[in-house]
N, CA, C and O atoms as a GROMACS GRO file, in nm:
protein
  336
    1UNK      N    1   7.608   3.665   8.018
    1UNK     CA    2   7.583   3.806   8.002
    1UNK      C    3   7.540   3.862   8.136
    1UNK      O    4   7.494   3.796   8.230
    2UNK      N    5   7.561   3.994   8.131
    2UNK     CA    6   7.550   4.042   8.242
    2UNK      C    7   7.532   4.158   8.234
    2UNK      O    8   7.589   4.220   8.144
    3UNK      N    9   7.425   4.244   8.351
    3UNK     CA   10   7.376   4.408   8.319
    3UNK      C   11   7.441   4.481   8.439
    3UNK      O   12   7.441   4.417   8.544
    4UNK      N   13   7.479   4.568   8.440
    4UNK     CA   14   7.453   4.673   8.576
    4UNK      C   15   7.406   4.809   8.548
    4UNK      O   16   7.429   4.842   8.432
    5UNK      N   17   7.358   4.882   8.606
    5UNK     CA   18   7.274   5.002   8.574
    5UNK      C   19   7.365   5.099   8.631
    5UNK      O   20   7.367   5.071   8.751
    6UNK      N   21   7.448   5.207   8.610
    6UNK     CA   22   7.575   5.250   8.688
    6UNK      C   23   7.457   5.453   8.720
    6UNK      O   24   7.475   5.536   8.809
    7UNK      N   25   7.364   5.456   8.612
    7UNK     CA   26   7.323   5.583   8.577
    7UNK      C   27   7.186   5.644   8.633
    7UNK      O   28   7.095   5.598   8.563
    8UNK      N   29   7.136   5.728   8.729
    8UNK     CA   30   6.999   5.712   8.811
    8UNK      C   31   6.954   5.791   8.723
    8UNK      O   32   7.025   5.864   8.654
    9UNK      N   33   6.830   5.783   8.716
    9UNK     CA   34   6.707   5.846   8.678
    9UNK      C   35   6.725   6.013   8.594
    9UNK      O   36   6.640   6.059   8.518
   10UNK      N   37   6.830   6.068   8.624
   10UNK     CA   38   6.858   6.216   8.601
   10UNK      C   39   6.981   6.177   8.485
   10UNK      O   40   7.049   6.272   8.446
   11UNK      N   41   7.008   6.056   8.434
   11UNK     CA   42   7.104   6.036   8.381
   11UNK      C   43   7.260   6.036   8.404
   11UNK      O   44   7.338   6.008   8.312
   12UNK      N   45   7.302   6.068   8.528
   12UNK     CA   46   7.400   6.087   8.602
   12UNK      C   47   7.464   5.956   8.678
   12UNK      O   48   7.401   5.853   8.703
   13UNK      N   49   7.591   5.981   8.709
   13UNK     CA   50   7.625   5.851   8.788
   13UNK      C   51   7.771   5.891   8.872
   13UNK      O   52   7.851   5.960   8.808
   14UNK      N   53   7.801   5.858   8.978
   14UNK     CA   54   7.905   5.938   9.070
   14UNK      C   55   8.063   5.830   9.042
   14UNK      O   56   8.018   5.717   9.025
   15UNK      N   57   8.173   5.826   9.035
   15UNK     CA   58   8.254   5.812   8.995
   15UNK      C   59   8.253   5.653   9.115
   15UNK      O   60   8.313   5.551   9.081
   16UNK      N   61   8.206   5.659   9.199
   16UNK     CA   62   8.161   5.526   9.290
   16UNK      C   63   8.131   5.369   9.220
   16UNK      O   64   8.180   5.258   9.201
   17UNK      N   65   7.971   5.484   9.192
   17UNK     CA   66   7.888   5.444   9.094
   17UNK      C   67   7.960   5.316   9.002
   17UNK      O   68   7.947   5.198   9.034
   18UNK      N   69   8.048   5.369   8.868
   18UNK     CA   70   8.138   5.300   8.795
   18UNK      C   71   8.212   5.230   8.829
   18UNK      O   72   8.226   5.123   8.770
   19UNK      N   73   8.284   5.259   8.927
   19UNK     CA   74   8.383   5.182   8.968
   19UNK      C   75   8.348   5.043   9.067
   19UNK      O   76   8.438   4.967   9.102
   20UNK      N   77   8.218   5.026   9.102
   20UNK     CA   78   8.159   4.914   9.158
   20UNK      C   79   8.098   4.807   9.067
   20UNK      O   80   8.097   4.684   9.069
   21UNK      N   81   8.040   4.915   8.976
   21UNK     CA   82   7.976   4.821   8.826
   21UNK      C   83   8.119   4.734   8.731
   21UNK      O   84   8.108   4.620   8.685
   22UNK      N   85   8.254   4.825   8.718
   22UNK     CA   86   8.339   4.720   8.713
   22UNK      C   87   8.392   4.635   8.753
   22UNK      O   88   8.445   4.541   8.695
   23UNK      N   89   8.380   4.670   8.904
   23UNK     CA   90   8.412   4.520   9.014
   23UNK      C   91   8.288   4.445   9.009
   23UNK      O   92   8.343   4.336   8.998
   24UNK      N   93   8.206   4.426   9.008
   24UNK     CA   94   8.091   4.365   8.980
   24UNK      C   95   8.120   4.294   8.871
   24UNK      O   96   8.148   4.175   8.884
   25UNK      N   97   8.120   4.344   8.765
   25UNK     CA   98   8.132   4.273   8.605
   25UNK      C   99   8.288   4.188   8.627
   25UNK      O  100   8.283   4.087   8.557
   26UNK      N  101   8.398   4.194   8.686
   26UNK     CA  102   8.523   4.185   8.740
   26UNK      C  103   8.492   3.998   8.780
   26UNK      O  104   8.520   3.888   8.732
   27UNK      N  105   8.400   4.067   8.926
   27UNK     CA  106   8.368   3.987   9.007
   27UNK      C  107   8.290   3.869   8.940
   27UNK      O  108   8.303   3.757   8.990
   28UNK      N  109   8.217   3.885   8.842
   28UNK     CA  110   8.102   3.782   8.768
   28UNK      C  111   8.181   3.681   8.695
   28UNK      O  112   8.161   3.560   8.698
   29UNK      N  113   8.273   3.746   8.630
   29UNK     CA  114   8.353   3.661   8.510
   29UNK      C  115   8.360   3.686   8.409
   29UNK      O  116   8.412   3.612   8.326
   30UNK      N  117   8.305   3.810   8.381
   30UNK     CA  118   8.284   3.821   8.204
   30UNK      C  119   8.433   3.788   8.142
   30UNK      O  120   8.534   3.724   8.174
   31UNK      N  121   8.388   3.868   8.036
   31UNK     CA  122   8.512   3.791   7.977
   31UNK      C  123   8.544   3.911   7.847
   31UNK      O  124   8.637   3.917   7.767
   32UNK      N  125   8.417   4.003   7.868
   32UNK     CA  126   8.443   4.172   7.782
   32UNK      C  127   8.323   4.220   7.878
   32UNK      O  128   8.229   4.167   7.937
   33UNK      N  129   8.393   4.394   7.856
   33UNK     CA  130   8.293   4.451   7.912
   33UNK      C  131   8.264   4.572   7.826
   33UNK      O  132   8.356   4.645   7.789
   34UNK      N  133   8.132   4.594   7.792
   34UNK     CA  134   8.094   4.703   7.714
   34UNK      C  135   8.028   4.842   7.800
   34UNK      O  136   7.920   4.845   7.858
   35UNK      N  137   8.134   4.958   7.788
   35UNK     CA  138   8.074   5.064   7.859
   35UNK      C  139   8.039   5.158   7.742
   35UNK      O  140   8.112   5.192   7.650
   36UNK      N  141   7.857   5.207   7.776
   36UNK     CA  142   7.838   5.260   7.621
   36UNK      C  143   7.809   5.420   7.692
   36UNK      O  144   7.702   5.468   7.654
   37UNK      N  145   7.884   5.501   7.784
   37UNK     CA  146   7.858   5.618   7.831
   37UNK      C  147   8.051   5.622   7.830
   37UNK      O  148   8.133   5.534   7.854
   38UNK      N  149   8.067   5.797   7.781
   38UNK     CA  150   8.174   5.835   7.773
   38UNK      C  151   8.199   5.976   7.875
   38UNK      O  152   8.118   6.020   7.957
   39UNK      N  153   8.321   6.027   7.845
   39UNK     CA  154   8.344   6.159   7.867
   39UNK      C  155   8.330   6.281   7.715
   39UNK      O  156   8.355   6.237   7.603
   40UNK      N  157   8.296   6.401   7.732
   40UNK     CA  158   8.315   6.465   7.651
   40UNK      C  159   8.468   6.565   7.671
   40UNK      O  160   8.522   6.565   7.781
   41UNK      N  161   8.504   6.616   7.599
   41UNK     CA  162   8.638   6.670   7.591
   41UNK      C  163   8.628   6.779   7.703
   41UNK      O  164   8.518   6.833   7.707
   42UNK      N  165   8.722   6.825   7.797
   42UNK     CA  166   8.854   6.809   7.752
   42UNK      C  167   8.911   6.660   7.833
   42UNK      O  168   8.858   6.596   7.924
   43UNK      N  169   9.027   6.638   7.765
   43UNK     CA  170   9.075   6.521   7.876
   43UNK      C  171   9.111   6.510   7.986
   43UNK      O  172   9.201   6.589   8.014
   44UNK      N  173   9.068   6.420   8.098
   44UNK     CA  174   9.068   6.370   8.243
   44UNK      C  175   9.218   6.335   8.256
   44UNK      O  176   9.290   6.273   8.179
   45UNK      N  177   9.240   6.385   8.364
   45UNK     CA  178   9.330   6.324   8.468
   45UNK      C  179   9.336   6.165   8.465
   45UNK      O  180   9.239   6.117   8.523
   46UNK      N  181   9.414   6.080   8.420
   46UNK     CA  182   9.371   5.915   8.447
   46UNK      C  183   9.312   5.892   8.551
   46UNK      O  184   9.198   5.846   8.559
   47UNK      N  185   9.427   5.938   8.693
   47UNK     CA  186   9.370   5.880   8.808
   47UNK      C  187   9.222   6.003   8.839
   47UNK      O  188   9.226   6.042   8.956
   48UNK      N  189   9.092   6.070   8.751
   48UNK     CA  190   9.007   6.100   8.821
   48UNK      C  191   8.917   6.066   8.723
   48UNK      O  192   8.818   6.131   8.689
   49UNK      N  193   8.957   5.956   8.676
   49UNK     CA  194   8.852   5.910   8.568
   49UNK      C  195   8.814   5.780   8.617
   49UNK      O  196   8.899   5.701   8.574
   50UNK      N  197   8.748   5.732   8.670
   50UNK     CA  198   8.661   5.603   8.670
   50UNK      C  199   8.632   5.503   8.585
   50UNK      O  200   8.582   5.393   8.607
   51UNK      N  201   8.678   5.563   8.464
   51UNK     CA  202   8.606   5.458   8.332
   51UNK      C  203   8.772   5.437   8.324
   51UNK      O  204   8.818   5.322   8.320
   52UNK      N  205   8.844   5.534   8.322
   52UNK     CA  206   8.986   5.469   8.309
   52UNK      C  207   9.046   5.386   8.438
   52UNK      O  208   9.111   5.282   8.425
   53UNK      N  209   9.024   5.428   8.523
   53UNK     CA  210   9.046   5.315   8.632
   53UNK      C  211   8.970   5.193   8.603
   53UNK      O  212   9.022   5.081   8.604
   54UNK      N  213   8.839   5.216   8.574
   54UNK     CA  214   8.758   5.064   8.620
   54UNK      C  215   8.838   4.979   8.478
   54UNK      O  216   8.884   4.866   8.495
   55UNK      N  217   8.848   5.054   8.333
   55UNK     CA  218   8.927   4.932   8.266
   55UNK      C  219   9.022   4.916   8.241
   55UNK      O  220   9.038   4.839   8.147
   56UNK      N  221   9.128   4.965   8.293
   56UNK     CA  222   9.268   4.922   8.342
   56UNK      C  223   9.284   4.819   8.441
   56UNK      O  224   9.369   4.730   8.444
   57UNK      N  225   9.176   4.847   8.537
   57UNK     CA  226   9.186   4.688   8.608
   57UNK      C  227   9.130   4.571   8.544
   57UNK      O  228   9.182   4.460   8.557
   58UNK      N  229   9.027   4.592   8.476
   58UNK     CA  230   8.984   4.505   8.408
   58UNK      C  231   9.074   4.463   8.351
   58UNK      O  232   9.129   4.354   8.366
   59UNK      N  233   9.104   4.570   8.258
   59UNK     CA  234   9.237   4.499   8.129
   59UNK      C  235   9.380   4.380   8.204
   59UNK      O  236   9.437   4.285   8.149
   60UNK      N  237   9.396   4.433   8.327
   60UNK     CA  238   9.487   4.403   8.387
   60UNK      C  239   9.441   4.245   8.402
   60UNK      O  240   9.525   4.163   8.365
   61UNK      N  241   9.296   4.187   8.461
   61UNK     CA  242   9.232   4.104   8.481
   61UNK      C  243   9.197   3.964   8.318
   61UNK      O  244   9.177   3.845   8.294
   62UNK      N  245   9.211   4.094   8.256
   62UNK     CA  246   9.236   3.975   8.138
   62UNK      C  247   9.110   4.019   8.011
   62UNK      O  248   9.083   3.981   7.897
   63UNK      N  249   9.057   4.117   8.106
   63UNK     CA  250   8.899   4.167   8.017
   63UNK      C  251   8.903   4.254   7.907
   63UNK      O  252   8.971   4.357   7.913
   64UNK      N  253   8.845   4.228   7.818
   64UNK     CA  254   8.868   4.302   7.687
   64UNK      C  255   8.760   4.428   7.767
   64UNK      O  256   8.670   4.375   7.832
   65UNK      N  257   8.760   4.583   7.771
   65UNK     CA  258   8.665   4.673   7.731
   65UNK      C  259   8.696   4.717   7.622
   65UNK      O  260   8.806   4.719   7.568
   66UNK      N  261   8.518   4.786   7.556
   66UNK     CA  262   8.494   4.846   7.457
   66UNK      C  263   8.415   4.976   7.512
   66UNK      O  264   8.306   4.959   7.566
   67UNK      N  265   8.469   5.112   7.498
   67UNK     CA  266   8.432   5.237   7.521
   67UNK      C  267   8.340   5.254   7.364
   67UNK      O  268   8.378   5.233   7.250
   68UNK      N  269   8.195   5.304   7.419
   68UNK     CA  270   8.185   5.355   7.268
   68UNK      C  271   8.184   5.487   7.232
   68UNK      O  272   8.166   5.561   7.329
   69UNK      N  273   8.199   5.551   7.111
   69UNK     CA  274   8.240   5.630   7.077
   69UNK      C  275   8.139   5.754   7.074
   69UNK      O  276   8.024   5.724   7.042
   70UNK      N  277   8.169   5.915   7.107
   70UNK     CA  278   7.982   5.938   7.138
   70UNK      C  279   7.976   6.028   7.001
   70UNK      O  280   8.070   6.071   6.934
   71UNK      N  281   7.864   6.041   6.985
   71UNK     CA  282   7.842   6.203   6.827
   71UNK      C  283   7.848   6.305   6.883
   71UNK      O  284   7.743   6.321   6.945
   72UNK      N  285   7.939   6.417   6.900
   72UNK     CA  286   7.906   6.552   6.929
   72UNK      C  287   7.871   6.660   6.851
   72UNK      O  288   7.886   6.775   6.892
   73UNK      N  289   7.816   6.626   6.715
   73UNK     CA  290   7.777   6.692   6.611
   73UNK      C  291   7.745   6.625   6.441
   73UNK      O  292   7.760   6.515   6.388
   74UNK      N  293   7.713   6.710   6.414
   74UNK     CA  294   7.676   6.632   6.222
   74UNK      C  295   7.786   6.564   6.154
   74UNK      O  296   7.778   6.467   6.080
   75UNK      N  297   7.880   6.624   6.188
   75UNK     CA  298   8.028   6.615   6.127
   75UNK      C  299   8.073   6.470   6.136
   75UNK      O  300   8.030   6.408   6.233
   76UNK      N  301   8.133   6.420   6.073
   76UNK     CA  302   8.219   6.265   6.129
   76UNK      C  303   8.348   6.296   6.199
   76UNK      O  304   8.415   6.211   6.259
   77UNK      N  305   8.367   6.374   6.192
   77UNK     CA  306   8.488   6.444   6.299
   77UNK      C  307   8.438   6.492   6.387
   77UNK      O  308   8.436   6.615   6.390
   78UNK      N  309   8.404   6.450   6.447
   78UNK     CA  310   8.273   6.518   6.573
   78UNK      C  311   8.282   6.353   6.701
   78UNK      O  312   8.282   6.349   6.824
   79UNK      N  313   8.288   6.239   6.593
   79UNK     CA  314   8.294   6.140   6.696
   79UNK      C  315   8.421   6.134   6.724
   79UNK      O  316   8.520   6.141   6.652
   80UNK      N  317   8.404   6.115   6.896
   80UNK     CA  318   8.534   6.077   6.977
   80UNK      C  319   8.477   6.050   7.127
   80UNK      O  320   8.384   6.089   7.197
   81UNK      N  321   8.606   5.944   7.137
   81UNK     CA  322   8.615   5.916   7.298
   81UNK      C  323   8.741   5.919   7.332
   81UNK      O  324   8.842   5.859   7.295
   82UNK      N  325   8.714   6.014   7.424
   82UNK     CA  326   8.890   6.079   7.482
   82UNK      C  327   8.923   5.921   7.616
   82UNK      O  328   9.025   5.903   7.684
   83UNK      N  329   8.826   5.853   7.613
   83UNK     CA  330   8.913   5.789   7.723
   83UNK      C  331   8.984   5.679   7.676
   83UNK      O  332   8.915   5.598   7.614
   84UNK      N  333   9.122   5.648   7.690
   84UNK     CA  334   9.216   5.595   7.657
   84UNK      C  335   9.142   5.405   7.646
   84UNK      O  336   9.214   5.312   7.611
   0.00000   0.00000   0.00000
């Protein structure tokens, strides 16, 4: 198992940020990687998304990711994660 902290203090994290924490996790060996911070709608550009870059290489590498899914309201139609 393995941690990286991708998010500073203000809750924020720069598209860098992510994309080092998946080479990192890449680099370690895992063998899945769980990213539990999403995008909210509308949908990203692939190439200016970070979470879609960092697990496409992963995936490419052999790594299962799991995006989780976020609540944007009471509703059960309310959960979603737009990243592919």
């Amino acid at each position: 198992m393995a941690s990286t902290e991708v998010c500073w203090e203000d809750g924020k994290s720069s598209k860098a940020d992510v994309l080092v924490a998946f080479d990192e996790a890449i680099h370690d060996g895992v063998n899945v990687i769980l990213a539990s911070f999403g995008s909210p709608p509308p949908l990203v550009p692939l190439l200016d998304s970070s979470l879609d870059i960092g697990s496409f290489h992963a995936m490419k590498k052999g790594i299962s990711v799991v995006l989780l899914a976020g609540n944007n309201g009471p509703d059960p139609l309310f959960v979603l994660n737009v990243i592919p």
